[in-house]
Backbone as ProteinMPNN parsed JSONL, in Angstrom:
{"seq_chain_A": "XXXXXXXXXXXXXXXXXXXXXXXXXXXXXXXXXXXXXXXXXXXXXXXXXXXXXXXXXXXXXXXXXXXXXXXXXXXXXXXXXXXXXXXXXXXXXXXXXXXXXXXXXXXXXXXXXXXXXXXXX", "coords_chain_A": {"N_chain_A": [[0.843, -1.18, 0.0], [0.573, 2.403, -1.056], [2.119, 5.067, 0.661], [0.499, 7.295, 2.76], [0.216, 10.448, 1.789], [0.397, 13.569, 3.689], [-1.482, 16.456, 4.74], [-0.741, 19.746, 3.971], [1.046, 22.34, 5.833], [-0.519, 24.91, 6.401], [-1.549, 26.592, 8.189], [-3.482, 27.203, 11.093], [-6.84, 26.584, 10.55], [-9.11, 29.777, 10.452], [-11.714, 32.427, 11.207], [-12.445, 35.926, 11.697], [-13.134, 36.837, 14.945], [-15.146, 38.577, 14.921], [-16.952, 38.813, 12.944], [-18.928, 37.419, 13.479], [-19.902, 35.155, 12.179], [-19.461, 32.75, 12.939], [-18.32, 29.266, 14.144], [-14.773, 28.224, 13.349], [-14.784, 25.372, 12.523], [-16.346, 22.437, 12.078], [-17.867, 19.05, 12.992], [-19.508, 16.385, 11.787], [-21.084, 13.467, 12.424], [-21.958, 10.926, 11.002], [-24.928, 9.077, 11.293], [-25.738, 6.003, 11.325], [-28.155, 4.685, 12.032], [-30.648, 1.992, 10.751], [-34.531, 2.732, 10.708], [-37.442, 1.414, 11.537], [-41.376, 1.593, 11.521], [-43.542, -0.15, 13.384], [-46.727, -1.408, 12.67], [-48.259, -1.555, 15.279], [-47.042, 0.928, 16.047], [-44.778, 0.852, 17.103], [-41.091, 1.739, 17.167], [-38.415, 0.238, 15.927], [-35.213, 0.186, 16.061], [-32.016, -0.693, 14.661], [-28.313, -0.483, 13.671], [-26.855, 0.344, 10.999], [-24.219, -0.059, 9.576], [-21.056, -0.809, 11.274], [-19.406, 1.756, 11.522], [-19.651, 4.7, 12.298], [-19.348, 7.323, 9.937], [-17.431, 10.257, 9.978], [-17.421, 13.589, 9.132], [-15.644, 16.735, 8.569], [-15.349, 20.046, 8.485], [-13.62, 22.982, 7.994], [-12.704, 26.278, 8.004], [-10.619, 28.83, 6.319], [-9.416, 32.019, 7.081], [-8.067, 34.8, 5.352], [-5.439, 34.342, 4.081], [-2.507, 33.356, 3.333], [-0.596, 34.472, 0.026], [1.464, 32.494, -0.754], [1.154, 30.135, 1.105], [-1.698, 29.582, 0.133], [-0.72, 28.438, -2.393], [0.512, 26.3, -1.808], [-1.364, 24.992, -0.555], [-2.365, 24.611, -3.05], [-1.179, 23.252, -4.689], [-1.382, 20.788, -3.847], [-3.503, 19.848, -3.527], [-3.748, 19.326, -6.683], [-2.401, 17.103, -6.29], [-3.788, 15.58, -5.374], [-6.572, 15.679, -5.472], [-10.295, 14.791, -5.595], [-9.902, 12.312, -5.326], [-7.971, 10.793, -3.949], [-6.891, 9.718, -1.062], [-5.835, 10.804, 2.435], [-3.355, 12.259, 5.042], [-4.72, 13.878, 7.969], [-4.096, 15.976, 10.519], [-6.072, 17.086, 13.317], [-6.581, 20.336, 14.403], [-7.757, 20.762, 16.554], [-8.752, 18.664, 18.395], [-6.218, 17.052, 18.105], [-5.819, 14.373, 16.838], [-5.233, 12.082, 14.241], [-5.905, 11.551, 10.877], [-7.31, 9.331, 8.629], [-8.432, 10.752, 5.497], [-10.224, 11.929, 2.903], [-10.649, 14.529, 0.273], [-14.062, 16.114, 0.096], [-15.366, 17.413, -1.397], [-15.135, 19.708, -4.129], [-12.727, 21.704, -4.299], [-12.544, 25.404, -3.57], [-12.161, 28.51, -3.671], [-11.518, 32.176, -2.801], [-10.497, 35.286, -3.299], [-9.706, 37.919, -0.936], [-8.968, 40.851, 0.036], [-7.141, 40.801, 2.965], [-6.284, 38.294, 1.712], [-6.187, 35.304, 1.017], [-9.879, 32.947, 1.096], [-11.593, 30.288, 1.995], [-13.48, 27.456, 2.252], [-12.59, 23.951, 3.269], [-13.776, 20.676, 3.563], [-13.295, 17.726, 4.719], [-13.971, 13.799, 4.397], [-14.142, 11.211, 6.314], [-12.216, 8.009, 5.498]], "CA_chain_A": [[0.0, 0.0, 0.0], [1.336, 3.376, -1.054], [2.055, 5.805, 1.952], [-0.659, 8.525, 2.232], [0.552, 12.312, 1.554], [0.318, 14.538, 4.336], [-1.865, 17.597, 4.137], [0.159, 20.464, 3.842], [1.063, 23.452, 6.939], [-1.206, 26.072, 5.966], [-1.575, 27.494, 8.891], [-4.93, 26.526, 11.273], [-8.285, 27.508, 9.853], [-9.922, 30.731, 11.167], [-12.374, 33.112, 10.744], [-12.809, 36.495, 12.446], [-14.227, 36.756, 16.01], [-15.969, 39.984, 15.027], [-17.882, 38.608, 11.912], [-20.277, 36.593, 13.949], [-19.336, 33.98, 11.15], [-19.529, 31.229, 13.646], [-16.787, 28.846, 14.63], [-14.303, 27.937, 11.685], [-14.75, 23.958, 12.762], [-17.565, 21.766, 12.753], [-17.533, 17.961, 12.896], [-20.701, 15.916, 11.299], [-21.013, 12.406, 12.191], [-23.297, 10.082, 9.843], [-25.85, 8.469, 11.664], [-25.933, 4.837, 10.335], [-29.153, 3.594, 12.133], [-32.074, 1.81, 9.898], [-35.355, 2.516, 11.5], [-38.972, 0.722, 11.13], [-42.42, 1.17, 12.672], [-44.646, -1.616, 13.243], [-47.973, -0.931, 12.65], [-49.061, -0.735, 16.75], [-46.459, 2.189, 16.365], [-43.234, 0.66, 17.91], [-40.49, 2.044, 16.407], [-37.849, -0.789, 15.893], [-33.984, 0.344, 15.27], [-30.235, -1.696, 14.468], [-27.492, -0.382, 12.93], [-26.993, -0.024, 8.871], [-23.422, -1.06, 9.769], [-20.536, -0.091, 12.646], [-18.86, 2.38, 11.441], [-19.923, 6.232, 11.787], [-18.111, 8.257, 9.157], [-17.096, 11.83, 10.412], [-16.663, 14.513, 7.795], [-15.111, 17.536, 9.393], [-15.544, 20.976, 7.514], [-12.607, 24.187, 8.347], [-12.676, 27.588, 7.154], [-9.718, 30.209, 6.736], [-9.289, 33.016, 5.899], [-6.541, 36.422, 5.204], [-4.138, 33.386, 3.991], [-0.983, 34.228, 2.682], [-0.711, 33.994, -1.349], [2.489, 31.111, -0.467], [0.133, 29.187, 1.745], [-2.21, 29.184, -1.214], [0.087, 27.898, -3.579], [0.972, 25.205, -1.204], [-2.883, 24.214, -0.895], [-3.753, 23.898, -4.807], [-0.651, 22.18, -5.081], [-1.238, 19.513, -2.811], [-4.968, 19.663, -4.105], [-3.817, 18.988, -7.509], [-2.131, 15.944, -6.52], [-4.77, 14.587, -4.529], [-7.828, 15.632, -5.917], [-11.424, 14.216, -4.451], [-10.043, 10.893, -5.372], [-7.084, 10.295, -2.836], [-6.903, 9.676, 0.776], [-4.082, 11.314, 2.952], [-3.352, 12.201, 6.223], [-4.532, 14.628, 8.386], [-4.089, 15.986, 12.165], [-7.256, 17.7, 14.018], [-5.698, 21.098, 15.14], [-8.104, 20.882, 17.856], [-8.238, 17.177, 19.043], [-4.791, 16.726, 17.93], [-5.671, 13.102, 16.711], [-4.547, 12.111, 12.928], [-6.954, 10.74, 10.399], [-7.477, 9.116, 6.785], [-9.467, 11.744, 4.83], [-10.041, 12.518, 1.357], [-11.835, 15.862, 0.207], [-15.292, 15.575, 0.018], [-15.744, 18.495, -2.088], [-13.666, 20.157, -5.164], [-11.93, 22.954, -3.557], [-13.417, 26.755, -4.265], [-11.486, 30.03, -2.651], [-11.747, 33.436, -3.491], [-9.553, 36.608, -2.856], [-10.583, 38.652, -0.118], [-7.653, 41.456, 1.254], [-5.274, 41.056, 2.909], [-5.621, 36.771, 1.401], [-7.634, 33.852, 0.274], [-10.846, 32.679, 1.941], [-11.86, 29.186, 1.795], [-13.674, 26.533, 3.361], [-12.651, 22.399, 3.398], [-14.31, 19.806, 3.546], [-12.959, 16.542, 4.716], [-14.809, 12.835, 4.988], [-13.059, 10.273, 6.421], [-11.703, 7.544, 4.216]], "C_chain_A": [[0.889, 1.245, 0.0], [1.153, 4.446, 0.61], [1.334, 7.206, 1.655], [0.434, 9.625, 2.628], [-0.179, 13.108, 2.745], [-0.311, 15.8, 3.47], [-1.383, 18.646, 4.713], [0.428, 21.702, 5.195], [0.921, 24.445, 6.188], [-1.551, 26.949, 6.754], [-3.281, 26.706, 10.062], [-5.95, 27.455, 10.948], [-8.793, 28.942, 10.956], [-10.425, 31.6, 10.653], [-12.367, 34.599, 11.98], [-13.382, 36.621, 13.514], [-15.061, 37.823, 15.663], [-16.689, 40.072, 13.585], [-18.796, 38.128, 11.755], [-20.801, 35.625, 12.885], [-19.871, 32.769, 12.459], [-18.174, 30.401, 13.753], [-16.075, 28.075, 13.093], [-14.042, 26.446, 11.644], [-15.525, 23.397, 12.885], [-17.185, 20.168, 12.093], [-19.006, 17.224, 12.4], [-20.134, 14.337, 11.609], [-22.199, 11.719, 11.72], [-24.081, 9.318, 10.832], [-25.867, 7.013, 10.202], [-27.07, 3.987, 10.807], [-30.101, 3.506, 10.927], [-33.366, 1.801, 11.176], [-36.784, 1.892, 10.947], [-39.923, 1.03, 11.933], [-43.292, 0.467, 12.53], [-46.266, -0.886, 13.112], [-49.186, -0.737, 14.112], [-48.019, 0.088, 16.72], [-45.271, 2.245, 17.246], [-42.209, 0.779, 16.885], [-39.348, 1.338, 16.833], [-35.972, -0.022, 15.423], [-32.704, -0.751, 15.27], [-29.377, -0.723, 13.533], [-27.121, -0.433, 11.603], [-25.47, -0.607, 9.483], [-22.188, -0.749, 10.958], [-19.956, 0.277, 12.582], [-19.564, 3.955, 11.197], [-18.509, 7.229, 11.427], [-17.876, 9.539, 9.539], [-16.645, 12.158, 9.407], [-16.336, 15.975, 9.082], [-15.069, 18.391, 8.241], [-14.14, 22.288, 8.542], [-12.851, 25.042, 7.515], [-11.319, 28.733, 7.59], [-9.936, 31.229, 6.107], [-8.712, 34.42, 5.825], [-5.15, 35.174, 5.407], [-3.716, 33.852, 2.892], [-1.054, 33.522, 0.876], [0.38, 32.646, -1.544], [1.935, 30.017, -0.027], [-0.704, 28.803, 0.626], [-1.895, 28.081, -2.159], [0.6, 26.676, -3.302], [-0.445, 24.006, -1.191], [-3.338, 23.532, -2.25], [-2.461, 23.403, -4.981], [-0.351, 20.643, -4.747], [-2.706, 18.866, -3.312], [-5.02, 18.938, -5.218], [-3.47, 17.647, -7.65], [-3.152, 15.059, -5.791], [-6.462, 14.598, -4.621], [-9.131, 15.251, -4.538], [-11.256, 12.364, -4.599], [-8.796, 10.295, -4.698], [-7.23, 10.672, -1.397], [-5.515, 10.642, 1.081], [-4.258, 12.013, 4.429], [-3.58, 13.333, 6.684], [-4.886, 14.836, 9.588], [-5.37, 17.026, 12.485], [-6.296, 18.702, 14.635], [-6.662, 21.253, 16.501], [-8.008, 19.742, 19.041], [-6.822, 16.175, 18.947], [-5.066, 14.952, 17.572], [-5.319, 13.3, 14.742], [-5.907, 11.328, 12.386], [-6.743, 10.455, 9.221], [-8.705, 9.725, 6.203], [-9.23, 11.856, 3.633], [-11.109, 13.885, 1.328], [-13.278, 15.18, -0.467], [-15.869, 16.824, -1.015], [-14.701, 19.16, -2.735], [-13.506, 21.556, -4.258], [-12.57, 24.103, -4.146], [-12.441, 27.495, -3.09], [-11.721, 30.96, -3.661], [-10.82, 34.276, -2.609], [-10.235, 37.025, -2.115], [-9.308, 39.626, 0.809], [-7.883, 41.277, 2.412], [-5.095, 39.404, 2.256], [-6.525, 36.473, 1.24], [-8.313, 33.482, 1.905], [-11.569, 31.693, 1.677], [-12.158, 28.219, 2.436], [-13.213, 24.767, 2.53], [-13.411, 21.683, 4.096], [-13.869, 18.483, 3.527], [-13.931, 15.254, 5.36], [-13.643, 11.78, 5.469], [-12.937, 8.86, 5.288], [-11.843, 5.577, 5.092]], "O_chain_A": [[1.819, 1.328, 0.803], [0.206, 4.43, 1.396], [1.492, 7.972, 0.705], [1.258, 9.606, 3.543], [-1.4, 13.236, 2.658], [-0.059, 16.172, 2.324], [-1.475, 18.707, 5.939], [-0.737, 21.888, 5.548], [1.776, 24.926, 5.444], [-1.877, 28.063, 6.344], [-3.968, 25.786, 9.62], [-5.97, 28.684, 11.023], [-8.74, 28.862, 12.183], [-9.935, 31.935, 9.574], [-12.281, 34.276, 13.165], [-14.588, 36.53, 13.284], [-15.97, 37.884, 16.492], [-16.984, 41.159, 13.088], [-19.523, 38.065, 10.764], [-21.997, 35.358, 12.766], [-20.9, 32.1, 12.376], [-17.086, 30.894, 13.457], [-16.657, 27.576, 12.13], [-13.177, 26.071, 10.852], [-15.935, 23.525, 14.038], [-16.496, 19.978, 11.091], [-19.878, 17.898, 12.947], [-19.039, 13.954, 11.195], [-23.334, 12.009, 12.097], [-23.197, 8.623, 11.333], [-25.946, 6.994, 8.974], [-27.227, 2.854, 10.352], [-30.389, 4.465, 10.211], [-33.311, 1.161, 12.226], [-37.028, 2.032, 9.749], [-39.677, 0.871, 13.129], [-43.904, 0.423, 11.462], [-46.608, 0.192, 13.598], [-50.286, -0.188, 14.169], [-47.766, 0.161, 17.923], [-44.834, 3.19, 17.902], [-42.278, 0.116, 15.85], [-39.006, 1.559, 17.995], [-35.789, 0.196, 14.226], [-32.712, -1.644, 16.118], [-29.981, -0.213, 12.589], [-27.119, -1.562, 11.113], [-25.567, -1.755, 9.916], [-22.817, -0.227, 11.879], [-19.088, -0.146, 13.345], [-19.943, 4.326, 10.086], [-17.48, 7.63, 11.971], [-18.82, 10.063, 8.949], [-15.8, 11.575, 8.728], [-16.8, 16.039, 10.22], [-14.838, 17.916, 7.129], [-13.991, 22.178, 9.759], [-13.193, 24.773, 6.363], [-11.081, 29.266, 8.674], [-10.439, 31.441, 5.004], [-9.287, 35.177, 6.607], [-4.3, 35.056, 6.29], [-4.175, 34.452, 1.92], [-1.452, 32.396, 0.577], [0.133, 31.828, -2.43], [2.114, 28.947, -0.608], [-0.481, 27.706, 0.114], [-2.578, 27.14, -2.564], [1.084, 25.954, -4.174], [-0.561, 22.841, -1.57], [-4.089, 22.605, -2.554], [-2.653, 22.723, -5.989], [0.43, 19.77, -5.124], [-2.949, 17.666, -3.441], [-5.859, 18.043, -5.312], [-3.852, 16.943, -8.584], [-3.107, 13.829, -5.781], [-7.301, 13.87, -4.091], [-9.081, 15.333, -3.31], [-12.014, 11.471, -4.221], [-8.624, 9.109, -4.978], [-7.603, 11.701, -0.834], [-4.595, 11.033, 0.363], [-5.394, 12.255, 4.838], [-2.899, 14.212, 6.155], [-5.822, 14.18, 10.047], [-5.523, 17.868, 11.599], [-5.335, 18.296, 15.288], [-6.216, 21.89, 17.455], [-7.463, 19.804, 20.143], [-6.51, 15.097, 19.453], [-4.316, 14.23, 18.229], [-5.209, 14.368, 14.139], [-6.723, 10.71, 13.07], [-6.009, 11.199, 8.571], [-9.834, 9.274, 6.395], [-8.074, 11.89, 3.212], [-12.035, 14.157, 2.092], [-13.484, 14.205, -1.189], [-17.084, 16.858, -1.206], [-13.58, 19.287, -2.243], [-14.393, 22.182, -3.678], [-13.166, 23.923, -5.208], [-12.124, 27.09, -1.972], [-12.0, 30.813, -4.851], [-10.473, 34.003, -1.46], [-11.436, 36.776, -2.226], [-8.833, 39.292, 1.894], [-8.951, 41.644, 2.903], [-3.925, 39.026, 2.198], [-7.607, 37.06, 1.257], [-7.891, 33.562, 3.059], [-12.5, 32.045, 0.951], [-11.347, 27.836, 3.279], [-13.529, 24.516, 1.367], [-13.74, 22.013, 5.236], [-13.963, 17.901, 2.447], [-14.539, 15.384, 6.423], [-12.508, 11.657, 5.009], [-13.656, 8.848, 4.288], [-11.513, 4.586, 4.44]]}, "name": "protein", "num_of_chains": 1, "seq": "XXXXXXXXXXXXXXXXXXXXXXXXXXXXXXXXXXXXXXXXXXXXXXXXXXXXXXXXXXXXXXXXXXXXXXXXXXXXXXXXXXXXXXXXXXXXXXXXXXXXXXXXXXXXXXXXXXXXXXXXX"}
């Protein structure tokens, strides 16, 4: 198995405290129950299977035009169709993620402003 590619030191995501933006981290985990209700109205659940996938979303933004250049080139090699490694700057744990979404930024002085989107892998 090839060794997954590290995602790149860009700096950690953030957004303004004074844009009432909201926090530049949110974590989604998939719900994998199947549910049924019986017809006296008991609602029956199990598991679809035992793994809940976490996608994890970040936003930065007044990043440096170098940082940039470091992102879409790491992007280009890894697209939405490779895995690769990356650390939680808040829970400090490491994970196998691929992007879950094609990359989008836009200029915004003083730097780029862009949110990710990672699912786990």
């Amino acid at each position: 198995m090839a060794e997954l590619l590290n995602f790149p030191d860009i700096g950690r995501p953030k957004l303004p405290t004074a844009s009432n933006s909201g926090s530049s981290h949110l974590v989604s985990v998939q719900d994998s129950t199947i549910a049924t209700t019986s017809d006296a109205g008991y609602k029956h659940t199990r598991p679809r299977t035992t793994r809940m996938i976490r996608t994890y979303t970040f936003t930065w933004n007044a990043v440096p035009e170098e940082r940039m250049k470091k992102l879409l080139d790491f992007y280009r090699k890894v697209g939405t169709f490779q895995a690769f490694s990356f650390i939680d700057w808040d829970m400090k744990e490491t994970h196998t993620v691929r992007f879950s979404e094609p990359l989008s930024y836009q200029y915004s002085y003083p730097g780029y402003r862009f949110t990710l989107k990672f699912e786990e892998v």
